[in-house]
N, CA, C and O atoms as a GROMACS GRO file, in nm:
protein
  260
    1UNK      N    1  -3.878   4.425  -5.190
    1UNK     CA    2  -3.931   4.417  -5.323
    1UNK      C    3  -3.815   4.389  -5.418
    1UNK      O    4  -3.704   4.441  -5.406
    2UNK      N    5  -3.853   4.294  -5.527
    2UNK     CA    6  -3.714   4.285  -5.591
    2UNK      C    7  -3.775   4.280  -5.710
    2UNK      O    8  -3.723   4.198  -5.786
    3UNK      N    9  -3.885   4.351  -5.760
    3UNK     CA   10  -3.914   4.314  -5.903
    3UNK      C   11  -4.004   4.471  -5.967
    3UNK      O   12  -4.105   4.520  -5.915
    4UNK      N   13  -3.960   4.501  -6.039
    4UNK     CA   14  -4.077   4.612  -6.055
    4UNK      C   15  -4.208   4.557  -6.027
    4UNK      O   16  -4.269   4.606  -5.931
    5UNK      N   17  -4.264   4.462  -6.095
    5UNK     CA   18  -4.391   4.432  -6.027
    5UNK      C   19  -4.419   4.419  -5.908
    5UNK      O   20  -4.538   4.417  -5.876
    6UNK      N   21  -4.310   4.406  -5.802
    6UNK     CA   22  -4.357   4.374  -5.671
    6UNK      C   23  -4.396   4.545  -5.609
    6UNK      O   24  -4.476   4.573  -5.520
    7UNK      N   25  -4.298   4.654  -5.702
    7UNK     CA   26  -4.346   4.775  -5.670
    7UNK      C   27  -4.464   4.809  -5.699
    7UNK      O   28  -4.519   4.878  -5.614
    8UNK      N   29  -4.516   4.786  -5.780
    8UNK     CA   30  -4.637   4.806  -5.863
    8UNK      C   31  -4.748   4.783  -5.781
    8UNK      O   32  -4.831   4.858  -5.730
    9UNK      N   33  -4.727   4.640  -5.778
    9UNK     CA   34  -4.817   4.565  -5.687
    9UNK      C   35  -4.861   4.608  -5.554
    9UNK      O   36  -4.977   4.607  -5.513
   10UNK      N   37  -4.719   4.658  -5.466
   10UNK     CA   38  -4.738   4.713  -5.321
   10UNK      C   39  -4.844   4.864  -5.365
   10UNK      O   40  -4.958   4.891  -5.326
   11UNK      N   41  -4.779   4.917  -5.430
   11UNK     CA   42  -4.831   5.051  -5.491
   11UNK      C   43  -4.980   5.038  -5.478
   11UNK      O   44  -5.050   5.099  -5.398
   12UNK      N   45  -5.022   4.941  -5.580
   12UNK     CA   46  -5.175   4.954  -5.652
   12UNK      C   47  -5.167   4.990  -5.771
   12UNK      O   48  -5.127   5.103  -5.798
   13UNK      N   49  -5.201   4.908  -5.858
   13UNK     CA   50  -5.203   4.932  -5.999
   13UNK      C   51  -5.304   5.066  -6.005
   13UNK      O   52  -5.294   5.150  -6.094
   14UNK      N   53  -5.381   5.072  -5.918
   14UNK     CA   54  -5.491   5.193  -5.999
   14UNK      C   55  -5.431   5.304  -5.912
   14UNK      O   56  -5.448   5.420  -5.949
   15UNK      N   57  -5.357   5.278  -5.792
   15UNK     CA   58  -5.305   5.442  -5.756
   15UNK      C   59  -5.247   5.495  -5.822
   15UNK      O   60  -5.240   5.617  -5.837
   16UNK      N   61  -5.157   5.359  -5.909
   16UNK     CA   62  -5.035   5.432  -5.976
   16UNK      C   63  -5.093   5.511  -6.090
   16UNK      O   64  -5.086   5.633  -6.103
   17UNK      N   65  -5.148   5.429  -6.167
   17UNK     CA   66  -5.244   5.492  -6.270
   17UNK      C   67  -5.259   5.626  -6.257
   17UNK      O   68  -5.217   5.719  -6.326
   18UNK      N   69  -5.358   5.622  -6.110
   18UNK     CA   70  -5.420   5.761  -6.091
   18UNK      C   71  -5.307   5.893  -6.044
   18UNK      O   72  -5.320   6.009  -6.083
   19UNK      N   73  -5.204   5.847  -5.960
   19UNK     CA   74  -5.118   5.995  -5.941
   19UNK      C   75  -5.014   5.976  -6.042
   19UNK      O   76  -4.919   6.051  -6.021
   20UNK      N   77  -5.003   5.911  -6.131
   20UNK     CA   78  -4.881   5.889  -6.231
   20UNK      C   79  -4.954   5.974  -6.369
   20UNK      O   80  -4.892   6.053  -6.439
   21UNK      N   81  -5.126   5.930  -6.391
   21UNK     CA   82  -5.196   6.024  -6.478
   21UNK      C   83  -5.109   5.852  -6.600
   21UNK      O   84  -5.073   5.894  -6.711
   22UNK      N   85  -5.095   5.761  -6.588
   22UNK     CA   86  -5.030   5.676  -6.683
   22UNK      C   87  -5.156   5.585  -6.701
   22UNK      O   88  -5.230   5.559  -6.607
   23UNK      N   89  -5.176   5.533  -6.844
   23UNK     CA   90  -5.246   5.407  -6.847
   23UNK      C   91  -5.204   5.266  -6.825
   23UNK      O   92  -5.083   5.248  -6.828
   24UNK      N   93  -5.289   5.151  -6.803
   24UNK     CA   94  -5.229   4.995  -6.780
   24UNK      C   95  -5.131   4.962  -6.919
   24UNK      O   96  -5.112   4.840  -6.916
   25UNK      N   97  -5.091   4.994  -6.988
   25UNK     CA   98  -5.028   4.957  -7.139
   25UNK      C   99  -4.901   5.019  -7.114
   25UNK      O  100  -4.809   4.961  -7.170
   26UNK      N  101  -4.850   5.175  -7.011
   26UNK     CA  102  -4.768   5.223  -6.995
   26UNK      C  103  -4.683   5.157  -6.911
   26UNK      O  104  -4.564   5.142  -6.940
   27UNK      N  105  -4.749   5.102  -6.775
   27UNK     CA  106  -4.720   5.000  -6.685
   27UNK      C  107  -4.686   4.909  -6.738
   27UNK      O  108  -4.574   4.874  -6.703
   28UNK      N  109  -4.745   4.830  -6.834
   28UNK     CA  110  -4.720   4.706  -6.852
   28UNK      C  111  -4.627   4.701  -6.954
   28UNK      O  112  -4.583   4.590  -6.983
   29UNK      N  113  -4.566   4.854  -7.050
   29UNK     CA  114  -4.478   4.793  -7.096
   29UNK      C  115  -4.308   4.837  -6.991
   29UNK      O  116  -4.196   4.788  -7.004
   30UNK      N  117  -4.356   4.938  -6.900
   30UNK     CA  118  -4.199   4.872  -6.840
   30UNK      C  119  -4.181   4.793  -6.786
   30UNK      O  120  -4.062   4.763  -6.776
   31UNK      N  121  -4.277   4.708  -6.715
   31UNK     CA  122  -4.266   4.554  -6.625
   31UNK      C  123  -4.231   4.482  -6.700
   31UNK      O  124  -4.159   4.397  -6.648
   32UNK      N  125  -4.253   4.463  -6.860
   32UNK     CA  126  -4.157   4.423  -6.994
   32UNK      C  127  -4.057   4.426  -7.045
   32UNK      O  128  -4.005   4.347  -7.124
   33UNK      N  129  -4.011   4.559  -6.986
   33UNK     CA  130  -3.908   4.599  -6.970
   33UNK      C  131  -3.777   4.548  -6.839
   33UNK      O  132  -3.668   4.491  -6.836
   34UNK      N  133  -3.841   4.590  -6.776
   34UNK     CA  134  -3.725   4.521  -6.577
   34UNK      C  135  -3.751   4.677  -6.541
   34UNK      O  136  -3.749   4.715  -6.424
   35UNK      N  137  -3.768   4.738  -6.618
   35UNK     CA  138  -3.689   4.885  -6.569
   35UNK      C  139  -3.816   4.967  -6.518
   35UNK      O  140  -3.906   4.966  -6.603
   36UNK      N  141  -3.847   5.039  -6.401
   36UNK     CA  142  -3.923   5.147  -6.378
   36UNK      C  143  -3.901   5.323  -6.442
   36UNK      O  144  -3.810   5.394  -6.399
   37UNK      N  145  -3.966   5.355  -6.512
   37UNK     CA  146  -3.894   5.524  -6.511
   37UNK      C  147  -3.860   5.591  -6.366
   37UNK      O  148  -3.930   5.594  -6.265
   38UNK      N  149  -3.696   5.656  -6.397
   38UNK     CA  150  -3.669   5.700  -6.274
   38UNK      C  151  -3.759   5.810  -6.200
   38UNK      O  152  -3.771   5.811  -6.077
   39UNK      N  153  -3.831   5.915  -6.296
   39UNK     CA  154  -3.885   5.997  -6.215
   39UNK      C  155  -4.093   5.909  -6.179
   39UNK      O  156  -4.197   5.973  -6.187
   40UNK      N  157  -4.084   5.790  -6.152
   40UNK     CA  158  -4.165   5.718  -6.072
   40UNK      C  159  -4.112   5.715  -5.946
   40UNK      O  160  -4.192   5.700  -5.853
   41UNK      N  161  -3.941   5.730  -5.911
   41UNK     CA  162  -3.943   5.661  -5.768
   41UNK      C  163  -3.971   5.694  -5.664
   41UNK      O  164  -4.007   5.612  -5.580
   42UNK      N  165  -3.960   5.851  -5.633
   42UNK     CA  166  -4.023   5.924  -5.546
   42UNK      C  167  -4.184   5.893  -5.498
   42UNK      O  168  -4.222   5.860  -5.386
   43UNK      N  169  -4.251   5.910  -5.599
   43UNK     CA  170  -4.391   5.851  -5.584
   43UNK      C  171  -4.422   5.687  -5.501
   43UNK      O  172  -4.495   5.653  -5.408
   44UNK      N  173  -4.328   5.617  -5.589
   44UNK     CA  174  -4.353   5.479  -5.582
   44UNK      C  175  -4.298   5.434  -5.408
   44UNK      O  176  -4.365   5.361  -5.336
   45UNK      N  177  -4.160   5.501  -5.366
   45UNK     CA  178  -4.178   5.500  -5.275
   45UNK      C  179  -4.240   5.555  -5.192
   45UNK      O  180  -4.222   5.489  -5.089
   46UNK      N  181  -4.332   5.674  -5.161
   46UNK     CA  182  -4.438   5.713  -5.069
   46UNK      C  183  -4.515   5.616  -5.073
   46UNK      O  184  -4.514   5.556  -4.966
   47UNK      N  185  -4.606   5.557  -5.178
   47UNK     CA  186  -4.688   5.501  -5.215
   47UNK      C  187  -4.677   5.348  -5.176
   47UNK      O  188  -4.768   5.290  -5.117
   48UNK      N  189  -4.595   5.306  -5.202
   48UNK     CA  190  -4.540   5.150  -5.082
   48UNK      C  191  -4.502   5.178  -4.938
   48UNK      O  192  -4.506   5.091  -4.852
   49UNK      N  193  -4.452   5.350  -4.908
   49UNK     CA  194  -4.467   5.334  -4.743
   49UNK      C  195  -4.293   5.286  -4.705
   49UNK      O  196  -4.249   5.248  -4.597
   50UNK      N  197  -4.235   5.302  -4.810
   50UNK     CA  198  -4.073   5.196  -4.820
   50UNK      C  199  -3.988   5.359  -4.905
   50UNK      O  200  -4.007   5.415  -5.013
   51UNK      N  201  -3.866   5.394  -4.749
   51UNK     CA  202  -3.775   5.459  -4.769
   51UNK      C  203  -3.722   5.490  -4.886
   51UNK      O  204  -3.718   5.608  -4.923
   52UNK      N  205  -3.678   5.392  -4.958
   52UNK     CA  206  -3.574   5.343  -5.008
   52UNK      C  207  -3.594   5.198  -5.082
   52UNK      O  208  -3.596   5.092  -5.020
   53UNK      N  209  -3.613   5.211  -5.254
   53UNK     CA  210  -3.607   5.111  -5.313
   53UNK      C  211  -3.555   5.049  -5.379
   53UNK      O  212  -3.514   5.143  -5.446
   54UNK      N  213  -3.520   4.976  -5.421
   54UNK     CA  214  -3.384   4.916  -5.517
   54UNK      C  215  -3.405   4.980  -5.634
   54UNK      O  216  -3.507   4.978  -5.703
   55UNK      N  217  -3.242   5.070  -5.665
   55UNK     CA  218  -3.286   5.172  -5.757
   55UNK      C  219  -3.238   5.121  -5.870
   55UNK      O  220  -3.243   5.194  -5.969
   56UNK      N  221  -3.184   4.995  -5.883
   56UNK     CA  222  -3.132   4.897  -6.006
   56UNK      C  223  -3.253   4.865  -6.064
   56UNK      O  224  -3.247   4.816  -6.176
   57UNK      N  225  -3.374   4.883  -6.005
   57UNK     CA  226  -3.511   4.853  -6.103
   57UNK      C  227  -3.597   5.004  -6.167
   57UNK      O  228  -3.716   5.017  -6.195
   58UNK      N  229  -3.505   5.087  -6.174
   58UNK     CA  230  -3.549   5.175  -6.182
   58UNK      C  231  -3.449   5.303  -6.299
   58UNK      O  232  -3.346   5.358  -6.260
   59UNK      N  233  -3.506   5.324  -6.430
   59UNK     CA  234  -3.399   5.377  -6.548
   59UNK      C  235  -3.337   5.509  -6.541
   59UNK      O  236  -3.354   5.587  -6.634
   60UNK      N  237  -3.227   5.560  -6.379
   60UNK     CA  238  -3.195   5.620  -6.344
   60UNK      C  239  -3.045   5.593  -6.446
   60UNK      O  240  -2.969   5.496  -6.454
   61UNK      N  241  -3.046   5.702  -6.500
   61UNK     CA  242  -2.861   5.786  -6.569
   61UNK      C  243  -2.706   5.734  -6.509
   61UNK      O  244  -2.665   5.788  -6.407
   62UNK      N  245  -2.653   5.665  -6.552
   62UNK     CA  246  -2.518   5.611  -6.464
   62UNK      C  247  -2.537   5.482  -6.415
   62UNK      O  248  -2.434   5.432  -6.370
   63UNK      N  249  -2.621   5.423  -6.412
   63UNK     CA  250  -2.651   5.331  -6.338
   63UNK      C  251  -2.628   5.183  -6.402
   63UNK      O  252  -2.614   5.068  -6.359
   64UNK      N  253  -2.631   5.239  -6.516
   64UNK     CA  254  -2.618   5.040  -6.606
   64UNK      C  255  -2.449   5.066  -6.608
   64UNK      O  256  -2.378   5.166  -6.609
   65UNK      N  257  -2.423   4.909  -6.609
   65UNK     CA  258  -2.271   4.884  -6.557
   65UNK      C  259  -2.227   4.897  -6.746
   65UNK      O  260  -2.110   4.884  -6.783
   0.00000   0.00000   0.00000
């Protein structure tokens, strides 16, 4: 996956919705963004079934150069 949307996408827009408790406007404005909120990634990875996701798409502390 190399895009937040491609997380999204693997995810399910309406799972995410539903265990995130987030609406489509919340989603759609960080895919506007590049950036996922970091405390999504845990979820997002169960939810794609994928270890380990590129955490450069994702607005984890330390991380911007």
């Amino acid at each position: 996956m190399k895009t937040p949307h491609d997380i999204i996408e693997a995810a399910g827009r309406n799972a995410v919705k539903a265990r995130l408790g987030v609406k489509d406007r919340v989603i759609q404005h960080y895919l506007r963004e590049g950036k996922l909120p970091a405390s999504w990634y845990f979820a997002l990875a169960d939810m794609t079934g994928q270890t380990l996701l590129p955490v450069h798409l994702f607005s984890f502390k330390g991380l911007d150069p």
